[in-house]
N, CA, C and O atoms as a GROMACS GRO file, in nm:
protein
  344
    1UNK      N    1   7.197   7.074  11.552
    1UNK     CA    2   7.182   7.114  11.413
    1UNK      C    3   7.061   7.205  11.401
    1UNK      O    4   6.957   7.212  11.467
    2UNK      N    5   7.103   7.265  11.308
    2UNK     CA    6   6.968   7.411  11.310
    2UNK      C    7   6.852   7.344  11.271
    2UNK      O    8   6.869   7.229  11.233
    3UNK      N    9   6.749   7.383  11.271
    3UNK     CA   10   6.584   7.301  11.206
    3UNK      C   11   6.516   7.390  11.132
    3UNK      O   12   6.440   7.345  11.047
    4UNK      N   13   6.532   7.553  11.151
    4UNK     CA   14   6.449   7.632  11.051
    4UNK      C   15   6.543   7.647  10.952
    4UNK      O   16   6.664   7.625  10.952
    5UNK      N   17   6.444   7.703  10.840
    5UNK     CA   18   6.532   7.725  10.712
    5UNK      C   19   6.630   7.846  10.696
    5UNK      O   20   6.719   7.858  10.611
    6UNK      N   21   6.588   7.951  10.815
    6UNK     CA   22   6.642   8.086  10.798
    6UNK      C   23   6.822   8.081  10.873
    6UNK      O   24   6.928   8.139  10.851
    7UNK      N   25   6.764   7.963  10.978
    7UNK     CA   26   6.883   7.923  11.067
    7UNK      C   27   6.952   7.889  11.000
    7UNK      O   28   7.048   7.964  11.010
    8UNK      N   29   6.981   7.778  10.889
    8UNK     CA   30   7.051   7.738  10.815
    8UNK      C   31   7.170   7.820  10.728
    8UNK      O   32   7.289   7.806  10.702
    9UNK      N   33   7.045   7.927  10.695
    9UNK     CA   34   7.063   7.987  10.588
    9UNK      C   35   7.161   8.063  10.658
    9UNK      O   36   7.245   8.106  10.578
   10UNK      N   37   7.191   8.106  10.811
   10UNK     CA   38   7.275   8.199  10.878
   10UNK      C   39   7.414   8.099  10.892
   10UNK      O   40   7.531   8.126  10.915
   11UNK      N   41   7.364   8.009  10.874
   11UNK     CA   42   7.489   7.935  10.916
   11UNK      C   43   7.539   7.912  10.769
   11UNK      O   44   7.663   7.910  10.770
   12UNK      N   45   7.514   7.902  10.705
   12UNK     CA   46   7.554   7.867  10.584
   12UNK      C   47   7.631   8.022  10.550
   12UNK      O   48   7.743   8.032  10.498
   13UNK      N   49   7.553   8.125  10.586
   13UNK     CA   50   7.664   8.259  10.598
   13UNK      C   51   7.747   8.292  10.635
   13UNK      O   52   7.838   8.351  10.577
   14UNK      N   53   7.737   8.259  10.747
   14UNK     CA   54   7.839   8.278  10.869
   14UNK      C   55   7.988   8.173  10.820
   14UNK      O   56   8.102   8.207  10.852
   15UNK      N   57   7.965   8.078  10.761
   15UNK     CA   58   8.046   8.008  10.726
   15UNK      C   59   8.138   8.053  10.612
   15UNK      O   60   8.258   8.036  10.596
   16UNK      N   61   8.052   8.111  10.543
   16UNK     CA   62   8.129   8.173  10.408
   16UNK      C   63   8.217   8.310  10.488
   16UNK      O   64   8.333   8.333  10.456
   17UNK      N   65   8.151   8.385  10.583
   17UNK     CA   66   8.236   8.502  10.580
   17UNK      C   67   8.339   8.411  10.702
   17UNK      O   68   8.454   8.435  10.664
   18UNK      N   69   8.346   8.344  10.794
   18UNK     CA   70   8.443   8.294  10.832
   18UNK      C   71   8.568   8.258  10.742
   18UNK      O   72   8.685   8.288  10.768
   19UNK      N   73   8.528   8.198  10.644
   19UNK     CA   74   8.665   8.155  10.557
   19UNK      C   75   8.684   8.324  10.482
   19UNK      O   76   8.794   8.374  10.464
   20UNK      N   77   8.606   8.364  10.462
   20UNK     CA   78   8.670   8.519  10.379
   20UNK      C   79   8.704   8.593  10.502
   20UNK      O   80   8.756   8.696  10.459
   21UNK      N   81   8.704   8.596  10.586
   21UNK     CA   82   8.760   8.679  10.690
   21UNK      C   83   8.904   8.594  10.748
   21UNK      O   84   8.984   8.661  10.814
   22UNK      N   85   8.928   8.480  10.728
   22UNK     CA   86   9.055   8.405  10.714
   22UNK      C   87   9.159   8.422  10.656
   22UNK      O   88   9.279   8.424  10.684
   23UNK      N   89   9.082   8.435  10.553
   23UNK     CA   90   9.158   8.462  10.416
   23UNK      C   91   9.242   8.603  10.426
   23UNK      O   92   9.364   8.617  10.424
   24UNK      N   93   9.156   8.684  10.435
   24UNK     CA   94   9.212   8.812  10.438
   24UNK      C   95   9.346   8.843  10.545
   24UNK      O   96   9.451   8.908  10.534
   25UNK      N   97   9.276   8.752  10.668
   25UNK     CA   98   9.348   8.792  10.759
   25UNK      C   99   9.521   8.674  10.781
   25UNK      O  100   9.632   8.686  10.834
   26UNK      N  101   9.472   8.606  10.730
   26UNK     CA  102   9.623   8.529  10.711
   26UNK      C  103   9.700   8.620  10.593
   26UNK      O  104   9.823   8.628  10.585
   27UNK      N  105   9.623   8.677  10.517
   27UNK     CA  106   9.745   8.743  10.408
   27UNK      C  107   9.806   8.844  10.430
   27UNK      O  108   9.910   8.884  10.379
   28UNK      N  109   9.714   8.906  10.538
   28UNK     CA  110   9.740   9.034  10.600
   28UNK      C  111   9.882   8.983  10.703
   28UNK      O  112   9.976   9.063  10.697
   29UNK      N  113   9.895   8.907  10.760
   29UNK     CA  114   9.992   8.836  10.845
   29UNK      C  115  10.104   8.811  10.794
   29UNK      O  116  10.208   8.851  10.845
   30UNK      N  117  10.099   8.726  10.665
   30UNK     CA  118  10.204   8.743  10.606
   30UNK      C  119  10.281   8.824  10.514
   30UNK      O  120  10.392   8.802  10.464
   31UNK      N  121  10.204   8.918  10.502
   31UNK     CA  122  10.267   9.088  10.458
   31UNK      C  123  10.348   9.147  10.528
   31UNK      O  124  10.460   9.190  10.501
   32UNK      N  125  10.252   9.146  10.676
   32UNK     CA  126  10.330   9.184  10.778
   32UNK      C  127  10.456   9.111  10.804
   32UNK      O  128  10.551   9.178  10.844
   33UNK      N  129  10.469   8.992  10.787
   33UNK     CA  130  10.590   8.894  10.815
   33UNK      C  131  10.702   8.925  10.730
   33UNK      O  132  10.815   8.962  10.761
   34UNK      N  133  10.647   8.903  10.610
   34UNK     CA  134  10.735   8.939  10.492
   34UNK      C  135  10.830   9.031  10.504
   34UNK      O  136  10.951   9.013  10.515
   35UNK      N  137  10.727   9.197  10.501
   35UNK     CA  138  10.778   9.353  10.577
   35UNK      C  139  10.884   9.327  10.718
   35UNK      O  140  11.007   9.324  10.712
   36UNK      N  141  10.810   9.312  10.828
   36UNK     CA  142  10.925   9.284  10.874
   36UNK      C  143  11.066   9.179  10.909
   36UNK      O  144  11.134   9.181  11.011
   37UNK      N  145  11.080   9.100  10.801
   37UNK     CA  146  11.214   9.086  10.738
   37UNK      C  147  11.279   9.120  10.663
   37UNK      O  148  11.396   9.086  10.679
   38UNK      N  149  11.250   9.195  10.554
   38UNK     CA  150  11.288   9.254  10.489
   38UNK      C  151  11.378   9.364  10.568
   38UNK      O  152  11.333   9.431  10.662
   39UNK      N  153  11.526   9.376  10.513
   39UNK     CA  154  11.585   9.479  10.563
   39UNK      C  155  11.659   9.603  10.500
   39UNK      O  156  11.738   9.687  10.544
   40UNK      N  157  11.589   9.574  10.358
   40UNK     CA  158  11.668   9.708  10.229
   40UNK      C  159  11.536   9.843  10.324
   40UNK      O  160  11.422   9.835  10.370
   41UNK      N  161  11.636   9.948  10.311
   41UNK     CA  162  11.498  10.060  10.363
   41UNK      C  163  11.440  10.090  10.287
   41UNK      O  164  11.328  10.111  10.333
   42UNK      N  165  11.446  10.117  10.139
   42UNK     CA  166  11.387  10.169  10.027
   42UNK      C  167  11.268  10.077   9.996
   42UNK      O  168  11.159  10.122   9.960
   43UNK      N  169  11.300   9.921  10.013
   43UNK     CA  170  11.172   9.861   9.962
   43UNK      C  171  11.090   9.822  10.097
   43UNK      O  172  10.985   9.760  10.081
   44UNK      N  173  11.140   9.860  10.254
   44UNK     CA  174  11.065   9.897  10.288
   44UNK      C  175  10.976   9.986  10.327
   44UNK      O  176  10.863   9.969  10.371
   45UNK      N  177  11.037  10.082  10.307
   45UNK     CA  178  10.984  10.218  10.274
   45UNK      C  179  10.846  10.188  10.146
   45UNK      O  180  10.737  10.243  10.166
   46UNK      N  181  10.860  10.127  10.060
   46UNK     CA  182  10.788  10.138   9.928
   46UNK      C  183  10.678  10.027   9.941
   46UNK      O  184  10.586  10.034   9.859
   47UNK      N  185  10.677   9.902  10.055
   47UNK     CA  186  10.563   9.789  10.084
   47UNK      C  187  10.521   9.870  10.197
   47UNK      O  188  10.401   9.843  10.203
   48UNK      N  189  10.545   9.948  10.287
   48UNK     CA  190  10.502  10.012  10.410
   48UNK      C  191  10.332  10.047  10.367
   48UNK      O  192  10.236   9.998  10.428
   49UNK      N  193  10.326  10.106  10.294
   49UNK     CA  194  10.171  10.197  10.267
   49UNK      C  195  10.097  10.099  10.274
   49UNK      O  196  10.010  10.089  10.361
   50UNK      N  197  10.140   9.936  10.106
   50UNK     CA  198  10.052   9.898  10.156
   50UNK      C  199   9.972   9.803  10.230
   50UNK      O  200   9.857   9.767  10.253
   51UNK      N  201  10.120   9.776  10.261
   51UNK     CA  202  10.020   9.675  10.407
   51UNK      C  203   9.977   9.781  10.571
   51UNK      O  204   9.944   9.735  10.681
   52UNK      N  205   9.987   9.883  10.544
   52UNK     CA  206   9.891   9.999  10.675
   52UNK      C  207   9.788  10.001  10.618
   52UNK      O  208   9.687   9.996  10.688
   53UNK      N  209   9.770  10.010  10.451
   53UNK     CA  210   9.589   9.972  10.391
   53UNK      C  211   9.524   9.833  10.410
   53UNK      O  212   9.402   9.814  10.405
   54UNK      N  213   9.629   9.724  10.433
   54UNK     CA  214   9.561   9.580  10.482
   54UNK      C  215   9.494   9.588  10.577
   54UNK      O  216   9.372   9.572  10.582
   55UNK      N  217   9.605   9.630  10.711
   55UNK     CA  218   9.513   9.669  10.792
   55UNK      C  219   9.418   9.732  10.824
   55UNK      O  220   9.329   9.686  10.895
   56UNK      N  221   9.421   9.884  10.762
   56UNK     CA  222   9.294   9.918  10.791
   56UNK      C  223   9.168   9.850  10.724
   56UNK      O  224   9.058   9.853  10.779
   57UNK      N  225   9.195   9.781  10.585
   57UNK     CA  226   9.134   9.764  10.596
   57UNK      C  227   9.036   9.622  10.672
   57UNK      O  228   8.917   9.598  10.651
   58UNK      N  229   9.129   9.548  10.758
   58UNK     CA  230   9.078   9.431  10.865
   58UNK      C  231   8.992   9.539  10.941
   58UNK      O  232   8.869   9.532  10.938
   59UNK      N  233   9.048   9.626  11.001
   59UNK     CA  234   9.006   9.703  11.130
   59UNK      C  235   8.857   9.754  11.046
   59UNK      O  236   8.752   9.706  11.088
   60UNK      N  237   8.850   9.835  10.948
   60UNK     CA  238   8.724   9.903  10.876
   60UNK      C  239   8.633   9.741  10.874
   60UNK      O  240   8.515   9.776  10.885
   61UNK      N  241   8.636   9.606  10.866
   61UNK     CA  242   8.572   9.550  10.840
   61UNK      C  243   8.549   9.441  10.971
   61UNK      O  244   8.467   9.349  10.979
   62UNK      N  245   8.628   9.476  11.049
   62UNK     CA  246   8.594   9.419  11.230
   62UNK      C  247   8.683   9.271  11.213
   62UNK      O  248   8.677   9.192  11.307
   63UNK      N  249   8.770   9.234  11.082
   63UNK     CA  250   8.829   9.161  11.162
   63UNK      C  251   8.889   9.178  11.242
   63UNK      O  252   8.870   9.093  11.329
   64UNK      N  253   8.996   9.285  11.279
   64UNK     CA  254   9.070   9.268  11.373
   64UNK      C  255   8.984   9.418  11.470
   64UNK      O  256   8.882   9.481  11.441
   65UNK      N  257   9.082   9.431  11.590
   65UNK     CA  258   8.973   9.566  11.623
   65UNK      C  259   9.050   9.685  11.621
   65UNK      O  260   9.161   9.646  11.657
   66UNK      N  261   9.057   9.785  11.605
   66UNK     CA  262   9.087   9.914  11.588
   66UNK      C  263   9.244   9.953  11.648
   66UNK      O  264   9.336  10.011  11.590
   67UNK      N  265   9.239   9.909  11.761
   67UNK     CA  266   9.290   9.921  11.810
   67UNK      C  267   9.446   9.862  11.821
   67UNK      O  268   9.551   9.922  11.845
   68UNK      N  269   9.419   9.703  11.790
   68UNK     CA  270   9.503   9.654  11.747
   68UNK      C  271   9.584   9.712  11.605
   68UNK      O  272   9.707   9.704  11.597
   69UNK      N  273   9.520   9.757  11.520
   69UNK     CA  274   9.479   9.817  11.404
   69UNK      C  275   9.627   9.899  11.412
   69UNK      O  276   9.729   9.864  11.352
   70UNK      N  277   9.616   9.996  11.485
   70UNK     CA  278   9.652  10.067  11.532
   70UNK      C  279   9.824  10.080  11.610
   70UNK      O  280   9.915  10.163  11.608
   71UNK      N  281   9.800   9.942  11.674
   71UNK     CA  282   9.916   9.956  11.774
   71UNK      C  283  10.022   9.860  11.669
   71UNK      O  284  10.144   9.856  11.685
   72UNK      N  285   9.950   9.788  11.564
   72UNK     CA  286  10.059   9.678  11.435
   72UNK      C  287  10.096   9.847  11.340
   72UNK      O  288  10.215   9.878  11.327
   73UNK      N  289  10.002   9.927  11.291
   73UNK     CA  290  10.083  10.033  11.206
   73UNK      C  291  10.148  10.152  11.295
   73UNK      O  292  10.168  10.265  11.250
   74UNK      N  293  10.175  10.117  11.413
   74UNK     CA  294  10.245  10.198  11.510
   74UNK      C  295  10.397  10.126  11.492
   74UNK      O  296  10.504  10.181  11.469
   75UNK      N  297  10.371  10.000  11.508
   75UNK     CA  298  10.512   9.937  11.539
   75UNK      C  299  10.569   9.953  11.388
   75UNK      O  300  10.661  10.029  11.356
   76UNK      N  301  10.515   9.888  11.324
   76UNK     CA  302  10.576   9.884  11.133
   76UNK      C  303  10.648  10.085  11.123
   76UNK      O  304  10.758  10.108  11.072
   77UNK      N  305  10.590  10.158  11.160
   77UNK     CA  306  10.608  10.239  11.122
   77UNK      C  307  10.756  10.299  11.221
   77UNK      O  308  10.852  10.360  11.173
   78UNK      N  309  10.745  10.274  11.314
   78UNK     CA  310  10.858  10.246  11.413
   78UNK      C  311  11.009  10.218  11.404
   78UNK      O  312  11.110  10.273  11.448
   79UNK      N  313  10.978  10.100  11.321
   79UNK     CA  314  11.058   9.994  11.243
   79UNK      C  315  11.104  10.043  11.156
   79UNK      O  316  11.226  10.038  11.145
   80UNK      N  317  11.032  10.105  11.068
   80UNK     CA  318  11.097  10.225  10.949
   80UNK      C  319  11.151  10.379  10.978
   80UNK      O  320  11.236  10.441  10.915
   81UNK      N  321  11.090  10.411  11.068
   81UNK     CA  322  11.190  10.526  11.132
   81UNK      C  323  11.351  10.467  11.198
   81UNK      O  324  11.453  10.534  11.191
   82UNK      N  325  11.345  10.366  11.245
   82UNK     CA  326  11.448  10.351  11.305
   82UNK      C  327  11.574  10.317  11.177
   82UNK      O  328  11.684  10.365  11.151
   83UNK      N  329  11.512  10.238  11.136
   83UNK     CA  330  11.596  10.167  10.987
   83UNK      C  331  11.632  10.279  10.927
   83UNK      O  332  11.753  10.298  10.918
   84UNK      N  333  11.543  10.377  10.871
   84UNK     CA  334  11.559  10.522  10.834
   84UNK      C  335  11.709  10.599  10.893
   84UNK      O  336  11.780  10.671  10.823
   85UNK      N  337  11.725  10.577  10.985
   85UNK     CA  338  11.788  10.658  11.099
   85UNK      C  339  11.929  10.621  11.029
   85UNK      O  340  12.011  10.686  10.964
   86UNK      N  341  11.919  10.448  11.084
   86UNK     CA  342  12.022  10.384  11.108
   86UNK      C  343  12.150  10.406  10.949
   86UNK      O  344  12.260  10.351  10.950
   0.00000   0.00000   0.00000
């Protein structure tokens, strides 16, 4: 257990952005989940934008890393070209 007051005080932070960085990131998950079940193209065409702004914005704020960031609005977008096609 921490003993200074400043220690505390980090942990007592760290704790709060743990659950807000949870938060975000489970909702972000199930956007994504949602999106890809969904199989009308128009409304996915029309939720597409903004769950690529969820993500970025995880990635702009280090929950997730860039990269990953990256390779989830690669696939979503993938997914809608093809559906597009089809």
């Amino acid at each position: 257990m921490a003993n200074h007051k400043a220690t505390k005080k980090d942990v007592r932070q760290a704790a709060k952005r743990r659950d807000t960085n949870r938060y975000y990131g489970k909702t972000t998950r199930n956007a994504i989940r949602d999106l890809k079940a969904n199989t009308d193209v128009k409304v996915y065409g029309e939720q597409l934008p903004d769950v690529i702004s969820q993500i970025d914005k995880l990635a702009k704020r280090g929950i997730i890393h860039k990269n990953k960031a990256a390779n989830l609005k690669s696939k979503l977008a993938k997914k809608a070209n093809l559906t597009a096609a089809a």
